[in-house]
C-alpha positions, 0 to 999 in steps of 0.5 A: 469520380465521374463516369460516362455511359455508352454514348457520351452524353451525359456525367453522373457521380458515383455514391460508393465509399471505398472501403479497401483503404480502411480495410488495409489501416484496420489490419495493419493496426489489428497486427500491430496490437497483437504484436505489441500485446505480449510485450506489456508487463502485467499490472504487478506489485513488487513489494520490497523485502526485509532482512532480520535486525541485527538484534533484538530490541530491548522492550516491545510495546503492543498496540492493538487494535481491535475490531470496532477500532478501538486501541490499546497498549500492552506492555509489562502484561498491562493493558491501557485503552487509549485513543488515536489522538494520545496514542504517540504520547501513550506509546513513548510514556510507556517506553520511558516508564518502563526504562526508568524502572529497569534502570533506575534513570529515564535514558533515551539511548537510541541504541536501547530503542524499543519497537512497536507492534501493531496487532489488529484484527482481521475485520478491521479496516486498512485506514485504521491500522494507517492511521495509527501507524501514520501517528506512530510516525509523527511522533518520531517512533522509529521501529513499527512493525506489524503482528502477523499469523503463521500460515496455515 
């Protein structure tokens, strides 16, 4: 913007920034943050429920896992150490001996499906408790489910 002096003569240039338009963008942009703030949900985690099994399973096998992360199988009062890697194979032996010796015969009766639990200490870390759960699974071993405490 050029501005002339009292007489004319000569042009000179302002160096001034004006700020009233930038001002005006900020406000606007700070009421339409304050506006739009509530409306945001908060990060929140639904976790889905379950419903109690129409009846109980007819044998539970326990897996634990201890707090160096080693496992083991109890079933029938016994306990078996075993590793991650013959876990699955350890879990359905184990459901199948016991079936035979209640039965007299090996039946793999989906109706008569057996359930694992997992029981791990507190101090064990979340991967290795994934890790047997995620092995469980590979081999097809439908009810997985995990050993809580009450609350206290």
């Amino acid at each position: 913007m050029a501005t002339f002096n009292k007489r004319g003569r000569s042009r000179r240039t302002m160096n001034e920034i004006n700020m009233v338009p930038f001002i005006d963008v900020m406000l606007v942009l700070l009421i339409i943050f304050m506006v739009t703030a509530p409306l945001i949900t908060p990060s929140t985690i639904e976790l889905p429920s379950v419903g109690q099994a129409s009846r109980r399973p007819d044998k539970v096998i326990e897996v634990i896992v201890k707090k160096d992360a080693s496992l083991s199988i109890k079933a029938e009062k016994k306990n078996i150490p075993v590793r991650l890697e013959g876990l699955a194979q350890a879990v359905v032996d184990t459901a199948n001996a016991n079936r035979s010796t209640r039965d007299g015969t090996a039946n793999n009766d989906p109706e008569r499906a057996f359930a694992v639990v997992i029981s791990a200490d507190r101090a064990v870390k979340y991967d290795a408790v994934v890790q047997v759960m995620d092995a469980l699974k590979k081999a097809g071993i439908a009810r997985v489910a995990l050993s809580v405490s009450a609350s206290r």
